[in-house]
C-alpha positions in Angstrom: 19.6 25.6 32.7 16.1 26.4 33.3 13.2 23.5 32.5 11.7 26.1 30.0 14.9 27.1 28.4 15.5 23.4 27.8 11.3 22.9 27.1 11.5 25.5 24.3 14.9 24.3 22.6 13.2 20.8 23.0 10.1 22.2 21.1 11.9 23.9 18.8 14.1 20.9 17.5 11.0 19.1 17.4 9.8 21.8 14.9 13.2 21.7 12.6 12.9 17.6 12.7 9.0 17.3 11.3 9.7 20.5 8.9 12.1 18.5 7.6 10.0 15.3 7.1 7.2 16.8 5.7 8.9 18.8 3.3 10.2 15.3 1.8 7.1 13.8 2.2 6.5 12.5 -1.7 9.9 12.3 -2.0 10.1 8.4 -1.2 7.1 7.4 -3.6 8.7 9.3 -6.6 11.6 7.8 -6.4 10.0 4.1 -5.9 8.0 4.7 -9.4 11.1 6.1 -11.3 13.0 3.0 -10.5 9.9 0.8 -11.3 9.7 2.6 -14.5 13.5 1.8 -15.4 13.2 -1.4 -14.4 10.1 -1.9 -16.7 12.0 -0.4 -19.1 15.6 -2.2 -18.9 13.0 -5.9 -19.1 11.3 -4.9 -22.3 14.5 -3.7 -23.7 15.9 -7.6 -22.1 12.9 -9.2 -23.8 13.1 -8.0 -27.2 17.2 -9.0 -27.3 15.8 -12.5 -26.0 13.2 -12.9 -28.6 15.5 -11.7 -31.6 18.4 -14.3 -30.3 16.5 -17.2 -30.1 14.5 -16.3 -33.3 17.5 -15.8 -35.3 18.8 -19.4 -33.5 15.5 -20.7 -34.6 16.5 -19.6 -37.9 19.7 -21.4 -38.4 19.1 -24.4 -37.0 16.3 -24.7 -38.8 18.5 -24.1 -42.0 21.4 -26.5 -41.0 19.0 -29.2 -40.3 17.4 -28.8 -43.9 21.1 -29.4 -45.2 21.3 -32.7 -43.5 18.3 -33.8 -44.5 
């Protein structure tokens, strides 16, 4: 094979490779703050459950120990 048959097929995979890459450029980014958004999500959703179990705990221990007393 010639060196600028292989030069060209070279320059031309090069071309399809950062084509590629560039078309996906945000791609990486986006994704990140979707899951960071989900995950924010999924802890407030974790946070409330928390706060209404150990309230409603709060609650009946509060109530038994006013029956022993």
């Amino acid at each position: 094979m010639h060196l600028t048959l292989r030069a060209r097929m070279a320059w031309q995979s090069l071309r399809r490779h950062f084509g590629r890459v560039a078309d996906q450029r945000g791609e990486g980014v986006i994704s990140t703050a979707i899951a960071v958004l989900i995950m924010a999500l999924i802890g407030a959703a974790m946070w409330a459950l928390f706060q209404t179990v150990f309230t409603d705990a709060g609650e009946r221990i509060q109530t038994n120990v006013e029956q022993i007393q």
